[in-house]
N, C-alpha and C positions, 0 to 999 in steps of 0.2 A: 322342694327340689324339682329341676325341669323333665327329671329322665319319670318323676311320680305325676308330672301333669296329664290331664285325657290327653287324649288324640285330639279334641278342635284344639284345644290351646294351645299343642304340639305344632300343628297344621300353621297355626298365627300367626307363630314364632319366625316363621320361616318367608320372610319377607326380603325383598331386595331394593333396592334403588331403580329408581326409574331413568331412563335417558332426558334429557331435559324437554324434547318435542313429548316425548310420552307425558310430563308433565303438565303441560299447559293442555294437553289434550284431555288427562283425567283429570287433573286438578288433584293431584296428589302426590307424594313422594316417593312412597314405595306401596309395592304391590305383593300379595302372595305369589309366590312361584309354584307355576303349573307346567305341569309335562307338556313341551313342543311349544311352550317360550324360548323366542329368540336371546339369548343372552353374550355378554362380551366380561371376558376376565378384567380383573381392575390390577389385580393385586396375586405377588408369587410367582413362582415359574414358568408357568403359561397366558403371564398377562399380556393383555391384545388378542389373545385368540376368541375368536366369537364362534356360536355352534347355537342350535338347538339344546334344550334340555333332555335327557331321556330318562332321569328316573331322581324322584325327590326325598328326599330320605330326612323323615319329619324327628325320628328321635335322635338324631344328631346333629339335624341343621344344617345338614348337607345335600348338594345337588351331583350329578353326573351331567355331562355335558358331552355330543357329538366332537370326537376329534382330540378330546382328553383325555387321554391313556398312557401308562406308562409298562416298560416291558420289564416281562418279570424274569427271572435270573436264570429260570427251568426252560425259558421260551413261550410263547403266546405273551396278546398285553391285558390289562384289566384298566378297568374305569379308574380314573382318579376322581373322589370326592373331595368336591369343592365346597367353603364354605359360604354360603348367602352372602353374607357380610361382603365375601370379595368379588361380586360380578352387579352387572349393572343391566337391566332388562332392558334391551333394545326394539324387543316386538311382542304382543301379548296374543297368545293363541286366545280367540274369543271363540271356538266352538261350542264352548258349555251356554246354554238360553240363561242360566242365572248369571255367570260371573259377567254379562253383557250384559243385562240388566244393572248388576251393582255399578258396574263404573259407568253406565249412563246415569246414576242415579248422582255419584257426584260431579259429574262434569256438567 
């Protein structure tokens, strides 16, 4: 079962699709999604809207994203998680030294 997998395979899991320039650039199709990756909706109620990532939520496969929020019935809004599946990475935060190393490693 995925919800009894560790944490890396968890982490793995949680891949998206690349924009086609990000493709020819890494030489790959999809990429792990990292906090303050640019991403754009594909798919569902808020498709088209593009935002930063702000929080990755590895046991469910879900992401949060700047600008995504729904309002709640009591008042104030809360994040709506989105599923990997339906967005598409437009811009890769390279701050981390390793994950800039891996995707120069396949490009």
């Amino acid at each position: 079962m995925a919800h009894e997998a560790p944490n890396h395979r968890k982490s793995d899991a949680v891949r998206a699709t690349l924009s086609p320039e990000l493709r020819e650039r890494v030489r790959s199709r999809s990429v792990r999604v990292r906090k303050n990756d640019s991403v754009r909706v594909l798919r569902g109620e808020f498709k088209g809207v593009e935002g930063k990532v702000t929080k990755v939520l590895t046991d469910v496969g879900r992401i949060t994203i700047e600008g995504v929020t729904r309002e709640k019935i009591a008042g104030g809004t809360v994040p709506v998680k989105i599923h990997v599946s339906n967005v598409m990475v437009n811009n890769l935060n390279l701050d981390d030294k390793w994950r800039r190393q891996v995707l120069e490693k396949t490009s």
